[in-house]
MIGUVEX-919448 format. One record per atom (N, C-alpha, C, O): x, y, z; residue number from 0. Coordinates in Angstrom, 3 decimals. Layout:
% MIGUVEX-919448
         xx         yy         zz   num
          X          Y          Z   NUM
...
This chain:
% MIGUVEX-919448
         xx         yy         zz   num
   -101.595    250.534     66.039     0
   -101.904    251.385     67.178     0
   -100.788    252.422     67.371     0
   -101.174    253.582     67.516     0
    -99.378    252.175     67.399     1
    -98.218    252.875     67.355     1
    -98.258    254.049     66.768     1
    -98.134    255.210     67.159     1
    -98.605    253.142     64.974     2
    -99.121    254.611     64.339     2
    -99.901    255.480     64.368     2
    -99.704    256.594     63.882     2
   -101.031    255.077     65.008     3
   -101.755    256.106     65.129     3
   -101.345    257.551     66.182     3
   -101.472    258.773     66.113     3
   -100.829    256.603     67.085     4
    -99.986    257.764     68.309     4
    -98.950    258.920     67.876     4
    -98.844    260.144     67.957     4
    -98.209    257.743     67.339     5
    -97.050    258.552     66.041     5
    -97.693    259.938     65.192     5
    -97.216    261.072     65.215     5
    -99.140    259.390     64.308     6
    -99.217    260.466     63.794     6
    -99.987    261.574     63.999     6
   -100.054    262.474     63.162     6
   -100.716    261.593     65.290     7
   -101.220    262.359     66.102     7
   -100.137    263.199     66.916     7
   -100.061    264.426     66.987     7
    -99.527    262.488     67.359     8
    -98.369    263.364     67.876     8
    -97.409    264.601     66.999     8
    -96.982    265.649     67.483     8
    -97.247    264.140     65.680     9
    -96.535    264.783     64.516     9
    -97.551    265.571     64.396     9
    -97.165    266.740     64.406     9
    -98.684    265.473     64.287    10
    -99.533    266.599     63.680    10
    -99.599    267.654     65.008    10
    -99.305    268.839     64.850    10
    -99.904    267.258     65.990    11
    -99.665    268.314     67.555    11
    -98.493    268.822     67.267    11
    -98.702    270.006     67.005    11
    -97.019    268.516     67.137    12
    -96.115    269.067     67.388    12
    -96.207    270.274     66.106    12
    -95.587    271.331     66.218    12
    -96.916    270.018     65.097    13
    -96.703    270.831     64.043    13
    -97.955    272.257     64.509    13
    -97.779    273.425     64.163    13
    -99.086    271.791     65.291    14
    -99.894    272.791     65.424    14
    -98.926    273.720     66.406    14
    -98.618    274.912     66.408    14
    -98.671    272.826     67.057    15
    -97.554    273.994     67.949    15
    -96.999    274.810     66.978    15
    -97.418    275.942     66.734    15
    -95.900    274.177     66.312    16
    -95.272    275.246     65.560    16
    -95.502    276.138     64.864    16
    -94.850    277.155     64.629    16
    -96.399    275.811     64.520    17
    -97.688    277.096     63.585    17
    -98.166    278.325     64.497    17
    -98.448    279.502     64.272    17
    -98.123    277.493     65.643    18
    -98.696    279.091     66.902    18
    -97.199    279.289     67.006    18
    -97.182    280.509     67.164    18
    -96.194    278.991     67.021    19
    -94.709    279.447     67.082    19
    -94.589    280.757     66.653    19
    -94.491    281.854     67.204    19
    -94.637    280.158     65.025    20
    -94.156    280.936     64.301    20
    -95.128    282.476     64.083    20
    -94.742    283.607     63.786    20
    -96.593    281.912     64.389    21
    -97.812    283.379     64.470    21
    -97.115    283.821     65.471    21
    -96.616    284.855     65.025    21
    -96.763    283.694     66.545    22
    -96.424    284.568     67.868    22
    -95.107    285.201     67.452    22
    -94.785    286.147     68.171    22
    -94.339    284.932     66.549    23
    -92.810    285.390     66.471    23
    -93.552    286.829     65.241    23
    -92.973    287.895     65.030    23
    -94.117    286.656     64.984    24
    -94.445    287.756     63.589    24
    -95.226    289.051     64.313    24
    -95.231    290.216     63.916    24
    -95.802    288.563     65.346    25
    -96.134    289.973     66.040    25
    -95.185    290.451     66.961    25
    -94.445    290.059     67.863    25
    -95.598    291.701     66.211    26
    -94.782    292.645     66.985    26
    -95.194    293.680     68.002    26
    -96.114    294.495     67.929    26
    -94.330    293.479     68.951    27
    -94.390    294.214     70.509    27
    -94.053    295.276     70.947    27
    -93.815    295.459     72.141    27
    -93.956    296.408     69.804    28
    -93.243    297.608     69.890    28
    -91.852    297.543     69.634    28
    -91.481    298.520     68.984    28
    -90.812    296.622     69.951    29
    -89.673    296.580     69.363    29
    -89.864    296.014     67.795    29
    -90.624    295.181     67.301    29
    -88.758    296.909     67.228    30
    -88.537    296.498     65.780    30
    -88.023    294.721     66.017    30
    -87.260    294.294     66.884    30
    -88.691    293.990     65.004    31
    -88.326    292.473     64.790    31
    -88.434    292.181     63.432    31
    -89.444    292.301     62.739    31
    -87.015    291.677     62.998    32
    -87.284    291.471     61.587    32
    -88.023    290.553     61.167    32
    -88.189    290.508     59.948    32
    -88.732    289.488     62.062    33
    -89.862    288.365     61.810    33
    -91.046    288.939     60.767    33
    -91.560    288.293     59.854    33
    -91.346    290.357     61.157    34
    -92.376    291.420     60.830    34
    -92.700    291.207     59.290    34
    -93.822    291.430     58.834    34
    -91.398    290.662     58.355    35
    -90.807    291.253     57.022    35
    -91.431    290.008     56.561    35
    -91.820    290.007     55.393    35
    -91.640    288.684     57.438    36
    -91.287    287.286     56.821    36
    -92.324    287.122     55.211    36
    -92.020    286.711     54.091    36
    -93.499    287.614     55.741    37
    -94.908    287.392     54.758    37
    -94.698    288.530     53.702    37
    -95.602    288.627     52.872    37
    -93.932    289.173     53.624    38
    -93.883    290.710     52.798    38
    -93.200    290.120     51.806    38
    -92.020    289.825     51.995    38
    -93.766    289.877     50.705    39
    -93.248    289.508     48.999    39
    -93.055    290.496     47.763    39
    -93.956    290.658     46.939    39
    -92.271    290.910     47.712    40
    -91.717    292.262     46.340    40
    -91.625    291.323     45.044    40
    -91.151    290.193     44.929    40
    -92.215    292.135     44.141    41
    -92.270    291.258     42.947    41
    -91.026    291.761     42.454    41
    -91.003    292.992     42.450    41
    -89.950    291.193     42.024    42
    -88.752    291.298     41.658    42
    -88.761    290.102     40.191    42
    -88.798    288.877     40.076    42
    -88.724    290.900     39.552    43
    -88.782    290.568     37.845    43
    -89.543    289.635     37.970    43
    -89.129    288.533     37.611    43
    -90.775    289.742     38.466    44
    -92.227    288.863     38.278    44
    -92.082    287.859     38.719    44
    -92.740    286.924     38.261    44
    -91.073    287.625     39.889    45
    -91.612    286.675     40.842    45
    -91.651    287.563     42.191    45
    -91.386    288.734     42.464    45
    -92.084    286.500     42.859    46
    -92.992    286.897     44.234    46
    -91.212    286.557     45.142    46
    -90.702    285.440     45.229    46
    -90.688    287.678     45.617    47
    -89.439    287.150     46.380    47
    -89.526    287.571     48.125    47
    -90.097    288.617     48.436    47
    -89.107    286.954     48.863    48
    -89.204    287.632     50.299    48
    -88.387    288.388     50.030    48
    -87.852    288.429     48.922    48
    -87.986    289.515     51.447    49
    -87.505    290.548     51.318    49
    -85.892    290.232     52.024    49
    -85.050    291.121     52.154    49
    -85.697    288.909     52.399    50
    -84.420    288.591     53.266    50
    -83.635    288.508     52.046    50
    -82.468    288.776     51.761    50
    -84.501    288.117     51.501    51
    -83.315    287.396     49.731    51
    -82.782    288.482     48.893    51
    -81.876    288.293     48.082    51
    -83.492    289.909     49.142    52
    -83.155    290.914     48.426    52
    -82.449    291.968     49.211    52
    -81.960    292.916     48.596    52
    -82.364    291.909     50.294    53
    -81.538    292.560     51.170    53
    -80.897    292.284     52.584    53
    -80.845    291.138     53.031    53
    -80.507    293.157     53.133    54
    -80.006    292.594     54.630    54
    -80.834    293.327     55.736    54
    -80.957    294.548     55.842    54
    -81.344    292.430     56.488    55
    -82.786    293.674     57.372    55
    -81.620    292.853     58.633    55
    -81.143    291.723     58.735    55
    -81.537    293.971     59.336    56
    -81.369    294.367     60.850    56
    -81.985    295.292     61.231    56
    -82.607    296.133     60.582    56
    -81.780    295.131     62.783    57
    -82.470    296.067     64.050    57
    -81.051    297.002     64.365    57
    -80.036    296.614     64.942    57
    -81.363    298.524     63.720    58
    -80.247    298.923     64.373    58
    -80.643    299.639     65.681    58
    -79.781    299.911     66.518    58
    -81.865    299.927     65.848    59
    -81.966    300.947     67.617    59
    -82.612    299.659     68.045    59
    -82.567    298.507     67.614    59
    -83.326    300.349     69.202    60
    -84.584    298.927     69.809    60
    -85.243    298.878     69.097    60
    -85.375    297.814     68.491    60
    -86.270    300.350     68.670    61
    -87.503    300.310     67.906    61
    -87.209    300.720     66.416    61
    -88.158    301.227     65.818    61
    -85.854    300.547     65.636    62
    -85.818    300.582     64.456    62
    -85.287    299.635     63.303    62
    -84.214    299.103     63.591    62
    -85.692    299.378     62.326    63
    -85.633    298.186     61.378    63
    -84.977    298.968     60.237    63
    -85.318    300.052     59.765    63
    -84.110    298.287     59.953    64
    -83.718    298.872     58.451    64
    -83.454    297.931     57.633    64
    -83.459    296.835     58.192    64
    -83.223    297.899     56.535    65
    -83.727    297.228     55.172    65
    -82.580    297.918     54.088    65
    -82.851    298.953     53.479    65
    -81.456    297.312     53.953    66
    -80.352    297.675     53.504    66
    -80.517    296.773     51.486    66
    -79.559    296.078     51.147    66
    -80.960    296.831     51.108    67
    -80.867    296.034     49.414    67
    -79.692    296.090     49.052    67
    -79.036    297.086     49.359    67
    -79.291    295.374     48.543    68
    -78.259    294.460     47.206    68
    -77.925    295.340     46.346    68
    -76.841    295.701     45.888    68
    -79.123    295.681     46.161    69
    -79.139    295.909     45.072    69
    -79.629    297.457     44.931    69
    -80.857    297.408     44.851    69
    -79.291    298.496     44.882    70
    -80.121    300.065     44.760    70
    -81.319    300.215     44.279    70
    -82.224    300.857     44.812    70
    -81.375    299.512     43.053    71
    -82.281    299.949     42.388    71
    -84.088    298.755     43.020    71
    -85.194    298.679     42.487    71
    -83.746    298.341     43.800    72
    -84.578    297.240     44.394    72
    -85.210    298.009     45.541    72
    -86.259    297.531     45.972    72
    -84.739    299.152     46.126    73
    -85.397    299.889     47.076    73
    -86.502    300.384     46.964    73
    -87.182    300.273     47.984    73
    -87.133    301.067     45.848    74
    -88.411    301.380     45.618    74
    -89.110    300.225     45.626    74
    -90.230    300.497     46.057    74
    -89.019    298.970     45.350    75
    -89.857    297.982     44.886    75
    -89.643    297.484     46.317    75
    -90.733    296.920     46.412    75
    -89.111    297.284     47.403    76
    -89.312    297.294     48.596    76
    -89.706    297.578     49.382    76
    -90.030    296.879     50.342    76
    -89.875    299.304     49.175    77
    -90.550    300.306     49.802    77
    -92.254    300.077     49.475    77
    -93.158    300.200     50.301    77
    -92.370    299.774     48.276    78
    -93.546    299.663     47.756    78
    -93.977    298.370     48.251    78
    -95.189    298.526     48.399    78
    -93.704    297.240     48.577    79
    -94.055    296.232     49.111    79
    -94.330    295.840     50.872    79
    -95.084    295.008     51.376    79
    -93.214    296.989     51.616    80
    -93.803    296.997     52.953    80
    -95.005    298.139     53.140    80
    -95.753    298.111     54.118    80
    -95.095    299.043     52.197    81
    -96.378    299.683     52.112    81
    -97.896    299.305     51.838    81
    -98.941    299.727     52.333    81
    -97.661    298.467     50.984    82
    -98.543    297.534     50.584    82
    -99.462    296.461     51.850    82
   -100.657    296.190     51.961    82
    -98.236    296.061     52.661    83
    -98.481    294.964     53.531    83
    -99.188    295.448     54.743    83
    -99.285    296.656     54.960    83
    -99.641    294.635     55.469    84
   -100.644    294.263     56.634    84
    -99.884    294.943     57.734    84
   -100.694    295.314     58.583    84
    -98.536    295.285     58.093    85
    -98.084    295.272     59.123    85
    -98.080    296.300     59.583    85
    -97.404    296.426     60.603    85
    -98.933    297.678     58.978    86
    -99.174    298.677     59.224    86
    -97.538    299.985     59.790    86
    -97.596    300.983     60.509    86
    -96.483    299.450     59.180    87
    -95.615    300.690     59.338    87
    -94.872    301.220     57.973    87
    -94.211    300.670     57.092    87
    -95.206    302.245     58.174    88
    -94.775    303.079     57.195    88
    -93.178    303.620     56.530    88
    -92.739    304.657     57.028    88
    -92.432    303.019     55.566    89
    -91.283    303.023     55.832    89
    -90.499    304.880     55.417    89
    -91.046    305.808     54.822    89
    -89.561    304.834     55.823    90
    -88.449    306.019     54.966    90
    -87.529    305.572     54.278    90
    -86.798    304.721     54.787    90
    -87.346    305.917     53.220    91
    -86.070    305.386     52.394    91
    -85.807    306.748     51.924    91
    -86.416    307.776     51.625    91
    -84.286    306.150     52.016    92
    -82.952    307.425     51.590    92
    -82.689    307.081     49.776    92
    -82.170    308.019     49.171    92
    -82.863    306.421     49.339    93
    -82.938    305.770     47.795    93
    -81.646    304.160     48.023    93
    -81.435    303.254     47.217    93
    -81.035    304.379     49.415    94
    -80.305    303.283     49.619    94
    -80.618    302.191     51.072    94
    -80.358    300.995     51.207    94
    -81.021    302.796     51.662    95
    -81.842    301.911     52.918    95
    -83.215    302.196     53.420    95
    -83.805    303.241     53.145    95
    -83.503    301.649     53.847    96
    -85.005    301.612     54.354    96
    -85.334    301.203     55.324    96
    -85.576    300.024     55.580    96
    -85.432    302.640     56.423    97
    -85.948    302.617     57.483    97
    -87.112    302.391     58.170    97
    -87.943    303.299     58.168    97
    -87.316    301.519     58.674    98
    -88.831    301.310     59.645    98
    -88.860    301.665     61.131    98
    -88.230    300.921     61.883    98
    -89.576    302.810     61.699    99
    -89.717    303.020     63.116    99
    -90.664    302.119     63.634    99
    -91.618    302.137     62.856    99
    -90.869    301.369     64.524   100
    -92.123    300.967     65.383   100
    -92.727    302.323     66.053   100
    -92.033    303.314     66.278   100
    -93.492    302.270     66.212   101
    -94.337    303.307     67.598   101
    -94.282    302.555     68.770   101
    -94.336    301.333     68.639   101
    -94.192    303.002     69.824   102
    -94.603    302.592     71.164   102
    -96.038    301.710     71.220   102
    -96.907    301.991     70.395   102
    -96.204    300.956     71.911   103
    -97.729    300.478     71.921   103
    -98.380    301.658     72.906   103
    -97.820    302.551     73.541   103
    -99.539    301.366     72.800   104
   -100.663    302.518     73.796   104
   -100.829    301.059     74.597   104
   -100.521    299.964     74.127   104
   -101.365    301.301     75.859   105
   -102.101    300.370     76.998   105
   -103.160    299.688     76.390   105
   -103.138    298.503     76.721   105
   -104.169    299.993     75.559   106
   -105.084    298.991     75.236   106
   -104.429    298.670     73.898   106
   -104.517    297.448     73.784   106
   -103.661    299.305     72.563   107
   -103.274    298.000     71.588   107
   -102.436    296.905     72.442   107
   -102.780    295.742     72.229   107
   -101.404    297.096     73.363   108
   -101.748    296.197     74.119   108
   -102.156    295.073     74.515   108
   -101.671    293.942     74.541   108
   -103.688    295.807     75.007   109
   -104.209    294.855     75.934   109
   -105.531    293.600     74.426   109
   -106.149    292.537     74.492   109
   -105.257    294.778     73.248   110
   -105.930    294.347     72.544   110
   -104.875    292.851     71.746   110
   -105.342    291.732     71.531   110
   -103.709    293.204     71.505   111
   -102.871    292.034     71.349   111
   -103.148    290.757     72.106   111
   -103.481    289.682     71.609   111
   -102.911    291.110     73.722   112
   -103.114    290.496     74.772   112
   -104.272    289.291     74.050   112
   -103.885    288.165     73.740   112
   -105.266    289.608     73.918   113
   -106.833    288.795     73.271   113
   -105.972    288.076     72.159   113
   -105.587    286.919     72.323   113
   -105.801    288.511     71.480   114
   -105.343    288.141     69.977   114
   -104.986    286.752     70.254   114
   -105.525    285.699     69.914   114
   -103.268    287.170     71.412   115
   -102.534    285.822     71.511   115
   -103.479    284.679     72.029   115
   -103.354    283.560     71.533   115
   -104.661    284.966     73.256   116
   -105.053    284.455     73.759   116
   -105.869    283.649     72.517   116
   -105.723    282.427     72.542   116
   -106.587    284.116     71.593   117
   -107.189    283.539     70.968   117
   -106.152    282.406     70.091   117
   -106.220    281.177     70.101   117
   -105.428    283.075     69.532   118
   -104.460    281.841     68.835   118
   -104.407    281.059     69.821   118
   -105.149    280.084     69.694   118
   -103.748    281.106     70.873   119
   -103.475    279.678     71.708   119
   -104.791    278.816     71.828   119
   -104.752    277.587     71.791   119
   -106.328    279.762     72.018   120
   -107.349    278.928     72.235   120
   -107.128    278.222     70.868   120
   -107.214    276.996     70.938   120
   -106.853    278.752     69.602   121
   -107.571    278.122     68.044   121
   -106.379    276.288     68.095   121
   -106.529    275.086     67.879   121
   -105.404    277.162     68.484   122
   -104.298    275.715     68.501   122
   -104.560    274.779     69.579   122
   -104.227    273.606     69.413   122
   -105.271    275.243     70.971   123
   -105.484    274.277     71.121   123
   -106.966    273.416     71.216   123
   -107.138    272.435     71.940   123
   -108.025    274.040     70.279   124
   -108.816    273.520     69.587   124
   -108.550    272.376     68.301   124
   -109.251    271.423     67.960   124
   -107.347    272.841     67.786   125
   -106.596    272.055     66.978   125
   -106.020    270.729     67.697   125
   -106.541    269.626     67.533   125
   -105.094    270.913     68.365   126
   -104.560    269.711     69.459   126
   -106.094    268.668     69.837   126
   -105.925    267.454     69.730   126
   -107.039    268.997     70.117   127
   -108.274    268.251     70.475   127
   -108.992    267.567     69.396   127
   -109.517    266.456     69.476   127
   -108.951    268.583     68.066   128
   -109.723    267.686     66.874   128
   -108.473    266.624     66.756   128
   -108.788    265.436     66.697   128
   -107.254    266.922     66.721   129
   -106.408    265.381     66.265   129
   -106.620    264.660     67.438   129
   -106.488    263.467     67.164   129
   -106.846    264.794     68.439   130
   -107.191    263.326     69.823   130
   -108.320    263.163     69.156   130
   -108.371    262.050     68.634   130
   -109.396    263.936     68.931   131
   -110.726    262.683     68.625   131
   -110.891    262.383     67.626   131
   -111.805    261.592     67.396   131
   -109.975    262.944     66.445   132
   -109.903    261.948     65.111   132
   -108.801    260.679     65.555   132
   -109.113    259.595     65.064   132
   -107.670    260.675     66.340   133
   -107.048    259.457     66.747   133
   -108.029    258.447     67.533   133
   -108.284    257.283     67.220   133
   -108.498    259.155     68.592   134
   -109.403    258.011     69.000   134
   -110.909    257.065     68.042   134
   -111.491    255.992     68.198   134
   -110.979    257.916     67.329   135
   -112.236    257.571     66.408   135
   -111.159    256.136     65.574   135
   -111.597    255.016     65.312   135
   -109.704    256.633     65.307   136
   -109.220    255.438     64.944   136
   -109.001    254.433     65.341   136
   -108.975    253.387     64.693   136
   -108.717    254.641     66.996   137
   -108.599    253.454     67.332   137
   -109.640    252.572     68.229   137
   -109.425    251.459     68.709   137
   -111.076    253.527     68.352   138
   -112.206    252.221     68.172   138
   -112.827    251.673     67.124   138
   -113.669    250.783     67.250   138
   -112.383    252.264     65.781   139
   -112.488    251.644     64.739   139
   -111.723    250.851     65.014   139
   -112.331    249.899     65.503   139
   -110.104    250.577     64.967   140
   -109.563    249.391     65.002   140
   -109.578    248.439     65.930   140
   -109.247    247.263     65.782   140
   -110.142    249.203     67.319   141
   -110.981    247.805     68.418   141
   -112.114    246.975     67.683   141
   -112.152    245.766     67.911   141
   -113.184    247.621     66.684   142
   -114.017    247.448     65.951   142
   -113.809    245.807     65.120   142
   -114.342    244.701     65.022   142
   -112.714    246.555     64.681   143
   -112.111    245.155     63.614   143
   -111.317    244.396     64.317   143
   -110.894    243.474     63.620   143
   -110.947    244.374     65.336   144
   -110.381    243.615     66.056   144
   -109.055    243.391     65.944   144
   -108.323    242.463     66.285   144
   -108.857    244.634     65.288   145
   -106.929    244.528     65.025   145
   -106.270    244.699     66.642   145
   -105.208    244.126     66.887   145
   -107.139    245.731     68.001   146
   -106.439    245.463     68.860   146
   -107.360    245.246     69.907   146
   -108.586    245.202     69.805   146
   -106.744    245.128     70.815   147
   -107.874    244.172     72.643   147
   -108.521    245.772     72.991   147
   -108.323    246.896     72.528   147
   -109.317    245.245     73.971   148
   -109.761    246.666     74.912   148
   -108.860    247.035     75.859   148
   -108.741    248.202     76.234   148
   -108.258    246.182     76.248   149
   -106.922    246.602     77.164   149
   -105.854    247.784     76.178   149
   -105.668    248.970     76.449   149
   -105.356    247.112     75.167   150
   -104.840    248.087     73.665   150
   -105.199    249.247     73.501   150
   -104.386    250.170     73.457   150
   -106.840    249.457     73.346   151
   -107.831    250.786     73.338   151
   -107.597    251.462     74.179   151
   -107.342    252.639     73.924   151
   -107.588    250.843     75.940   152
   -107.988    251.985     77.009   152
   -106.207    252.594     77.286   152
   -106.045    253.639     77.916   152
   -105.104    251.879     76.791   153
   -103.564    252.539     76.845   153
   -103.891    253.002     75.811   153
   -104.087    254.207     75.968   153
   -104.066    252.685     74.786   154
   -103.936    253.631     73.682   154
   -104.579    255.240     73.749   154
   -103.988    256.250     73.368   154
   -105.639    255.188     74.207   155
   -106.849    256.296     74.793   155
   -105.962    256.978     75.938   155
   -105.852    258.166     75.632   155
   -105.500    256.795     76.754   156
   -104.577    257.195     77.879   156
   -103.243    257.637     77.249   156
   -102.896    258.794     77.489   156
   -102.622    257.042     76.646   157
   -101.440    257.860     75.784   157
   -101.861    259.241     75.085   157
   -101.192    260.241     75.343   157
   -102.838    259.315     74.297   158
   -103.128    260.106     73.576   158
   -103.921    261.485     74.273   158
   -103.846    262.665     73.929   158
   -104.564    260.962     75.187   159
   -104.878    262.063     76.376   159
   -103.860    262.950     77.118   159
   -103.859    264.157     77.362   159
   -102.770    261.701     77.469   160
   -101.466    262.824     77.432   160
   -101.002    262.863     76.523   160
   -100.070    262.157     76.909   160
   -100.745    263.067     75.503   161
   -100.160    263.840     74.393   161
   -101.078    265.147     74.135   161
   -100.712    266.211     73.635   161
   -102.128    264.859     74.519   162
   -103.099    265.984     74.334   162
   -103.205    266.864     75.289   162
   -103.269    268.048     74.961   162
   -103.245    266.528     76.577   163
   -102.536    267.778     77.611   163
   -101.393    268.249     77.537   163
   -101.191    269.416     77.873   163
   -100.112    267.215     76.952   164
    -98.740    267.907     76.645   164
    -98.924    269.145     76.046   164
    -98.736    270.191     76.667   164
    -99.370    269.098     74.574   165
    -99.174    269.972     73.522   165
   -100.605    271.259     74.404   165
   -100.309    272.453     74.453   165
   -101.606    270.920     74.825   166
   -102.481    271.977     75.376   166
   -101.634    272.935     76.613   166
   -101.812    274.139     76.797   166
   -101.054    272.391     77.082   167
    -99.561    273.042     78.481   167
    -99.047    273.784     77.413   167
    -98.932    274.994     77.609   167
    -98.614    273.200     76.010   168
    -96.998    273.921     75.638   168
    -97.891    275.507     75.327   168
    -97.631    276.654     75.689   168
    -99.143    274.873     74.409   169
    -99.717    276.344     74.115   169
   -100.285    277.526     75.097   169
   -100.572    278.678     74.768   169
   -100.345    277.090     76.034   170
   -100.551    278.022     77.273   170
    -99.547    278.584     77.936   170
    -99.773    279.547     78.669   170
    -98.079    277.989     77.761   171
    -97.209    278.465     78.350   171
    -96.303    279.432     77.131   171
    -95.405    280.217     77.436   171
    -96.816    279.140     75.601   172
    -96.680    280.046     74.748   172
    -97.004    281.123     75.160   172
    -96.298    282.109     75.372   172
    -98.490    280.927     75.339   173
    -99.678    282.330     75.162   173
    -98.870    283.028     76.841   173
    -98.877    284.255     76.931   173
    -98.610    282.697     77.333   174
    -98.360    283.340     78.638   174
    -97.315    284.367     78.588   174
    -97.446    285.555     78.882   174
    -95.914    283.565     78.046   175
    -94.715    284.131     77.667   175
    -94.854    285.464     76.775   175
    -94.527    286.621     77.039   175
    -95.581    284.787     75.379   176
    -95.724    286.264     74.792   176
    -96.211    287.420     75.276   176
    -95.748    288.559     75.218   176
    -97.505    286.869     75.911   177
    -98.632    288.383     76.570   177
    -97.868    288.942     77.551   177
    -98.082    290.133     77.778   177
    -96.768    288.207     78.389   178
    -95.395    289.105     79.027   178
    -94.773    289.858     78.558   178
    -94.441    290.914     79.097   178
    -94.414    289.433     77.240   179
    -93.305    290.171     76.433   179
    -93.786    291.526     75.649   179
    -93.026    292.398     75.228   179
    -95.196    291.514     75.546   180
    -96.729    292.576     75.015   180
    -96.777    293.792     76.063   180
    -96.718    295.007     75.869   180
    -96.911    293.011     77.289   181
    -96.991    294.155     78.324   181
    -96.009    294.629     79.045   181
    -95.975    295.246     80.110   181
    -95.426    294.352     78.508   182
    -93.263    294.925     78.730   182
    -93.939    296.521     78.872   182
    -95.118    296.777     78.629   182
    -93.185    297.251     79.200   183
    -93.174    298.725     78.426   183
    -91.928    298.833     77.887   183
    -91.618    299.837     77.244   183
């Protein structure tokens, strides 16, 4: 029974972290080097992130730069945040590589705003399938008689709060960020 709590709980704490880390990668109009994390430059035919090949800081609010190791690694950098999803367009001097953010407009925004909201709903749709795959385990194991009904209905009650825990943390995610969205 322990275990089952145990590994319901490990798997919640991990859905959390998964909406963590989605919420740290969008970006809010300030430059964030999180932006870079998914951006892979093929560097002598492997797939490398871009931290490993250079040094990215924020030098204004809204600017990112992208300093390489290496000189000759700048085009193949340049060519790889061009490539990517994150929709900004870089400048390079042939030795750093500048990224501006734009300002947000009021509805990208308000259109973010949804976005987060939806991740927090998907995670904590997630948090709910692991309670009713835990509970499915443990009236199977009332089933077999490994534990009492007294066992079942704490066990069922633990896991209900663990399941409002982690449903709170993701709402107080989604809240924080859509603050930090509608900043100006």
């Amino acid at each position: 029974m322990k275990e089952v709590l145990k590994t319901a709980e490990s798997k919640m704490q991990k859905t959390i972290s998964v909406l963590k880390e989605e919420y740290i990668e969008i970006r809010a109009g300030r430059a964030n080097p999180n932006v870079l994390n998914k951006v892979m430059v093929d560097y002598y035919g492997a797939p490398t992130p871009i931290n490993q090949l250079a040094a990215v800081a924020v030098s204004e609010a809204r600017v990112l730069t992208v300093q390489p190791w290496d000189p000759s690694v700048c085009r193949l950098i340049e060519k790889a945040i061009q490539t990517s999803d994150i929709g900004i367009n870089p400048q390079s001097d042939g030795k750093i590589i500048r990224m501006v953010f734009p300002a947000l407009t009021e509805d990208r925004r308000k259109d973010i705003a949804k976005d987060i909201s939806k991740m927090a709903e998907e995670g904590k749709v997630a948090v709910r399938s692991i309670r009713r795959d835990a509970m499915d385990k443990l009236k199977v194991m009332k089933k077999d008689g490994d534990i009492t009904e007294d066992d079942l209905k704490t066990a069922e009650k633990k896991t209900q709060d663990l399941t409002d825990k982690y449903c709170k943390e993701a709402d107080e995610l989604c809240s924080t960020k859509k603050k930090e969205i509608m900043e100006l």
